[in-house]
ChimeraX commands (.cxc) that place a marker at each C-alpha (Angstrom):
marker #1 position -122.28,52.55,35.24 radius 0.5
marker #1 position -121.90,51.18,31.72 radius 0.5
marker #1 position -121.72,54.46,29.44 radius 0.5
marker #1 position -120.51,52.39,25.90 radius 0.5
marker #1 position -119.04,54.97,23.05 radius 0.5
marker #1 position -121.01,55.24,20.30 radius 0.5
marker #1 position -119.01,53.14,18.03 radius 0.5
marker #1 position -119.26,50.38,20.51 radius 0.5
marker #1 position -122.97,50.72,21.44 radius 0.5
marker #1 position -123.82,50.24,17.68 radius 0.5
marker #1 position -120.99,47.83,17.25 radius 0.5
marker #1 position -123.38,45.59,19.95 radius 0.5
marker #1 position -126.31,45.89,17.81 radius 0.5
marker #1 position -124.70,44.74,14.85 radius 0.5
marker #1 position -123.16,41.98,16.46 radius 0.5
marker #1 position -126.08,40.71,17.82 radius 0.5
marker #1 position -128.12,41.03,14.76 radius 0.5
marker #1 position -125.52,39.07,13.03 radius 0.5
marker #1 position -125.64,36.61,15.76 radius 0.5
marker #1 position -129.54,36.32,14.86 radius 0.5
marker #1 position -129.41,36.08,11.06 radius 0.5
marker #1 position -126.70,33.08,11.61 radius 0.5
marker #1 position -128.79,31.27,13.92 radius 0.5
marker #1 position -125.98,31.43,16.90 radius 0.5
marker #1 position -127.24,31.85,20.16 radius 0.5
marker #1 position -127.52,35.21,22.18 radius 0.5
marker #1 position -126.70,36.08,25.89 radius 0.5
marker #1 position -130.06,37.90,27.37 radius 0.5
marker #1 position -128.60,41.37,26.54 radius 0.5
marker #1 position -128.22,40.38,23.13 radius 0.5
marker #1 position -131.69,38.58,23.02 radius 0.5
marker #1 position -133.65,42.03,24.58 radius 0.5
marker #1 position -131.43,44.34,21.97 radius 0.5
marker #1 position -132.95,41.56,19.34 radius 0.5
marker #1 position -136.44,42.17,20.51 radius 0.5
marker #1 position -136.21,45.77,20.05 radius 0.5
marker #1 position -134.52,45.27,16.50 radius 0.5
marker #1 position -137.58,42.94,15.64 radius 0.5
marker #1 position -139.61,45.84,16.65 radius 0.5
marker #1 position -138.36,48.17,14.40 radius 0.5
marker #1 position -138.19,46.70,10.58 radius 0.5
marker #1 position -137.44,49.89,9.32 radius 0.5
marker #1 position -134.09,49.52,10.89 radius 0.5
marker #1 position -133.15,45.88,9.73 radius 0.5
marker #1 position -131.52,47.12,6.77 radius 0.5
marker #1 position -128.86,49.51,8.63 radius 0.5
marker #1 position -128.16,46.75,10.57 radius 0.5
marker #1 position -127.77,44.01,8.11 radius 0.5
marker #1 position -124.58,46.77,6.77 radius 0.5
marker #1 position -122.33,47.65,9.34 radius 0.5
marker #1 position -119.63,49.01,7.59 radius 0.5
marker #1 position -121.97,51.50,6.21 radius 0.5
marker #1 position -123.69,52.41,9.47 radius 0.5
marker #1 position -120.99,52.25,11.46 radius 0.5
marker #1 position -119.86,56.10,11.69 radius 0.5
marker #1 position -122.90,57.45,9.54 radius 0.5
marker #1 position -124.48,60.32,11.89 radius 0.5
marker #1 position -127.60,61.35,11.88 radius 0.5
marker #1 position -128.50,64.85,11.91 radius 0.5
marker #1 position -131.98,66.09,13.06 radius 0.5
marker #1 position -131.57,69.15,11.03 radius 0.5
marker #1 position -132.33,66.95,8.35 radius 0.5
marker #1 position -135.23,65.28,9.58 radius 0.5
marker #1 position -132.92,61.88,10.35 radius 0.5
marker #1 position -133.94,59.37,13.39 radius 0.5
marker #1 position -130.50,58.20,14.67 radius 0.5
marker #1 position -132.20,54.54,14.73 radius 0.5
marker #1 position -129.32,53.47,16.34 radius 0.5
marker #1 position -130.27,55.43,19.08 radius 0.5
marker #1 position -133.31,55.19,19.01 radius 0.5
marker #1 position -132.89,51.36,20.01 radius 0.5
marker #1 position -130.39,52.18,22.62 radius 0.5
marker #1 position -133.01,54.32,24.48 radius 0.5
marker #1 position -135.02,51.35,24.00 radius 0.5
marker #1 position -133.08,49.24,25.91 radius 0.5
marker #1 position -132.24,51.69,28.43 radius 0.5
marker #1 position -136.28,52.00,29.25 radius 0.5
marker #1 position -136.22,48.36,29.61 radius 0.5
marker #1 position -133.76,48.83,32.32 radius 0.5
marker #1 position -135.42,51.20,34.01 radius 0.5
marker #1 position -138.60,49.48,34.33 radius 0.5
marker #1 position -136.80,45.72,35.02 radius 0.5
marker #1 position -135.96,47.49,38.22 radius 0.5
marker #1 position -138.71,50.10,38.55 radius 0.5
marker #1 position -135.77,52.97,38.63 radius 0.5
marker #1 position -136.16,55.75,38.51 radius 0.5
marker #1 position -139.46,55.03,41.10 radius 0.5
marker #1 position -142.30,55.36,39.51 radius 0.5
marker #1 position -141.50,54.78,35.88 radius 0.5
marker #1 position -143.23,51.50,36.26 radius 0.5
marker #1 position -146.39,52.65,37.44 radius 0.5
marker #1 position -146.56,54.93,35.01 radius 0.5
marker #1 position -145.54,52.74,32.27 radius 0.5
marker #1 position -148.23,50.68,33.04 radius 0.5
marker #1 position -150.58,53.44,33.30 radius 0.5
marker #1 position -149.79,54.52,29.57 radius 0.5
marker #1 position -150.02,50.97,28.13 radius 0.5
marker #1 position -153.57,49.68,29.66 radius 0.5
marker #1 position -154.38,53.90,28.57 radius 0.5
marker #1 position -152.96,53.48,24.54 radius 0.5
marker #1 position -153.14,49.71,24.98 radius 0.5
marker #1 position -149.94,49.59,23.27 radius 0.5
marker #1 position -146.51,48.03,24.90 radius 0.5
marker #1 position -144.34,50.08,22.22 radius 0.5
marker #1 position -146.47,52.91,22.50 radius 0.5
marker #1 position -146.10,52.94,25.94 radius 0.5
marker #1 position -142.17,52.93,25.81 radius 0.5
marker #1 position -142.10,55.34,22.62 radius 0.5
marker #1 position -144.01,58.02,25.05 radius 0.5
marker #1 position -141.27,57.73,27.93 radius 0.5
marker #1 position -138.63,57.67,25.20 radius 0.5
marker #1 position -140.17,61.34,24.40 radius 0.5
marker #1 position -139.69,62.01,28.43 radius 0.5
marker #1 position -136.47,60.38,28.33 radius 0.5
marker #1 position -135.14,62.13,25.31 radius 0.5
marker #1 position -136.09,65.99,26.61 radius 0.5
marker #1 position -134.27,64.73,30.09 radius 0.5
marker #1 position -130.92,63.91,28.28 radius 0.5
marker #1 position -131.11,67.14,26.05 radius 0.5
marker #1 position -132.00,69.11,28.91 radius 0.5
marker #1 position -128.76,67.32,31.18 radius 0.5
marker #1 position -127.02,68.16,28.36 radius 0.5
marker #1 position -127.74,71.42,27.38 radius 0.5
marker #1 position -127.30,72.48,31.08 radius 0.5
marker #1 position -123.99,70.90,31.63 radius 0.5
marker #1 position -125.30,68.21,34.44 radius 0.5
marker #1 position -126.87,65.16,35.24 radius 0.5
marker #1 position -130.35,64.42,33.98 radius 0.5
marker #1 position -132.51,64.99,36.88 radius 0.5
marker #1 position -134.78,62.60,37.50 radius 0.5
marker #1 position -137.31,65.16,39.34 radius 0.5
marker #1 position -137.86,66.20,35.45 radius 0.5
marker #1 position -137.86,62.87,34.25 radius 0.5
marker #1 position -140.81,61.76,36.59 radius 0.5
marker #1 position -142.68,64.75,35.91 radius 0.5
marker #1 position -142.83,64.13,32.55 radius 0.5
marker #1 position -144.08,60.22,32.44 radius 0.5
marker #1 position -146.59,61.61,35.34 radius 0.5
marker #1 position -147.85,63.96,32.72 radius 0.5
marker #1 position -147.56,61.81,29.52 radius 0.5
marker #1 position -149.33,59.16,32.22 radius 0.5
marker #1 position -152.46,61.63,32.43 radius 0.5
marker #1 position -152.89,61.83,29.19 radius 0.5
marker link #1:1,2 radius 0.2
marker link #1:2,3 radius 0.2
marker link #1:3,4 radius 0.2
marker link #1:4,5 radius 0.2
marker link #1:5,6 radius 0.2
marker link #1:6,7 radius 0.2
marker link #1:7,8 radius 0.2
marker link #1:8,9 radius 0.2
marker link #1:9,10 radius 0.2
marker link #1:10,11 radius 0.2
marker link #1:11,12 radius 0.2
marker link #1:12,13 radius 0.2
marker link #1:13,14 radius 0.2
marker link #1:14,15 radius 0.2
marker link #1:15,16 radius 0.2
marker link #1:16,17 radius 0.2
marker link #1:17,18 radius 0.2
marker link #1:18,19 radius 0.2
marker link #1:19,20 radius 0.2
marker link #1:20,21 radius 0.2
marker link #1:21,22 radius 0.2
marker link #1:22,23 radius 0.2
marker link #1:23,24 radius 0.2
marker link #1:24,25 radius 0.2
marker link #1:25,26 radius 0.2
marker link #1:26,27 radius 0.2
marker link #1:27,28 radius 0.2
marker link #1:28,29 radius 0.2
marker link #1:29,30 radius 0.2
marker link #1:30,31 radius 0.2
marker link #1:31,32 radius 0.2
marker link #1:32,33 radius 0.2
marker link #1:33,34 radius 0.2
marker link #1:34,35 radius 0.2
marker link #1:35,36 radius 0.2
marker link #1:36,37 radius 0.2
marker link #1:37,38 radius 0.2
marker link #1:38,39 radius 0.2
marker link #1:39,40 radius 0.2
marker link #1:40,41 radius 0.2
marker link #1:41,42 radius 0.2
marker link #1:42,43 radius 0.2
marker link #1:43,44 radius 0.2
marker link #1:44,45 radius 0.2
marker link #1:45,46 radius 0.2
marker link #1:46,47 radius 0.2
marker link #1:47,48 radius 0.2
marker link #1:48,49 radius 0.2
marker link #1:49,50 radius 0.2
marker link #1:50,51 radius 0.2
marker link #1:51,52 radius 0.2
marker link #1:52,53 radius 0.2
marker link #1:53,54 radius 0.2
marker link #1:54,55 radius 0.2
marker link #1:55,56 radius 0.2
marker link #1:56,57 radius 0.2
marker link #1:57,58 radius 0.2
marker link #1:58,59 radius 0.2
marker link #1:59,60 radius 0.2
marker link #1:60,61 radius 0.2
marker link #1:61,62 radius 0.2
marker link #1:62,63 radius 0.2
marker link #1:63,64 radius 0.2
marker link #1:64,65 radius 0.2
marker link #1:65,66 radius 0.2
marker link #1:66,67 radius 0.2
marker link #1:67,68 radius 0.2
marker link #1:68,69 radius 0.2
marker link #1:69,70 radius 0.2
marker link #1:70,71 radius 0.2
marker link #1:71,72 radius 0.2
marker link #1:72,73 radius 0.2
marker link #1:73,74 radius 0.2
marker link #1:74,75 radius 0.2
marker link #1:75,76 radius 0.2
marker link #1:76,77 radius 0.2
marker link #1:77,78 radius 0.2
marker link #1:78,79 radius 0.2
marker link #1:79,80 radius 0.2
marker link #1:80,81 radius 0.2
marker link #1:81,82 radius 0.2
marker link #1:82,83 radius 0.2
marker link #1:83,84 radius 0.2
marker link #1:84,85 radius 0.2
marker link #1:85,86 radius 0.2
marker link #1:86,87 radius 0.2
marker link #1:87,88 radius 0.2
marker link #1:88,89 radius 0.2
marker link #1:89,90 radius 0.2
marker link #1:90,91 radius 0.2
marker link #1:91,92 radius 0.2
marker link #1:92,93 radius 0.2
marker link #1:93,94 radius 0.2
marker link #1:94,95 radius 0.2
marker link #1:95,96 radius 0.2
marker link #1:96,97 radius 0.2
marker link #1:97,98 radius 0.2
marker link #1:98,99 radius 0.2
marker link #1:99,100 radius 0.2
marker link #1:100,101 radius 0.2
marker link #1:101,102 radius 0.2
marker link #1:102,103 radius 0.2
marker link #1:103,104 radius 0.2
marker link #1:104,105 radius 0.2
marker link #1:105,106 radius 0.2
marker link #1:106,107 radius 0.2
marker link #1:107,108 radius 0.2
marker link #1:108,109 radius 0.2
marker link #1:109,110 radius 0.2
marker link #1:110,111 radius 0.2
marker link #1:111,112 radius 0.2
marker link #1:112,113 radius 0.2
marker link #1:113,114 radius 0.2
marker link #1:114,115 radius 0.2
marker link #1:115,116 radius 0.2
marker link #1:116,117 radius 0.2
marker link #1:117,118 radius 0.2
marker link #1:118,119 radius 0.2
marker link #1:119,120 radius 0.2
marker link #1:120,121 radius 0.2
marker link #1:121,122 radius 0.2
marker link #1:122,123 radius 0.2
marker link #1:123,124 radius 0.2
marker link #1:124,125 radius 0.2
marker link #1:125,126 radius 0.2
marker link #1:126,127 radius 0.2
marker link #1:127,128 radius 0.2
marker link #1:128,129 radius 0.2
marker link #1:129,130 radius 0.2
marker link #1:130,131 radius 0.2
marker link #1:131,132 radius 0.2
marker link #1:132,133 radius 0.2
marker link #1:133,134 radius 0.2
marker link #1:134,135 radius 0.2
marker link #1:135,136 radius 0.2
marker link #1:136,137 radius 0.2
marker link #1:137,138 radius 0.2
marker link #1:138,139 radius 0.2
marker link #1:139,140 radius 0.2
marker link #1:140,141 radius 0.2
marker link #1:141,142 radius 0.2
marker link #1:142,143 radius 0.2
view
């Protein structure tokens, strides 16, 4: 398993945004980060100044989105659903979309799943448990 610090997970994203302002060409990591940077305009301006992002946190105290990883859990649910794992989060990505009829939507709504999985893992001292994880996109599916 790839677990990146976070200095080198946003180091990534400002490489390949770089990478895309110059024109150069991207491998197909690089060119799904870019698609989730191109999403998220509000973010273009962190990563147009890495040496001001680079070790900024973000504290939610404050009312701050981390948007670095925000995108990061981005590509992590693109992941998932490239190879339908956990089972299930496919079917009920695709459930959410046709139901908001909204790809980001969609993925911004198992972020929310995703998110309480990791701070729950976390909090507890273990693994996020994907029994919790499904539950949740089963009951943000139902809407």
């Amino acid at each position: 398993m790839f677990t990146p610090s976070r200095r080198e997970a946003r180091e990534f994203l400002f490489a390949a945004w770089k990478k895309y302002d110059n024109n150069q060409l991207l491998t197909q990591i690089e060119g799904l980060a870019l698609k989730v940077m191109l999403l998220h305009p509000e973010y273009h301006s962190a990563l147009a100044q890495p040496a001001k992002y680079l070790e900024r946190d973000y504290l939610p105290e404050f009312g701050e989105t981390n948007p670095f990883l925000h995108m990061s859990l981005h590509l992590a649910i693109e992941e998932q659903l490239s190879i339908d794992q956990p089972q299930g989060i496919l079917t009920a990505y695709t459930t959410l979309r046709d139901k908001l009829e909204s790809e980001h939507e969609a993925k911004h709504r198992i972020m929310d799943c995703l998110g309480e999985t990791l701070w729950q893992a976390q909090r507890a001292g273990h693994a996020p448990d994907t029994a919790i994880y499904l539950a949740c996109l089963q009951q943000a599916a139902n809407l």
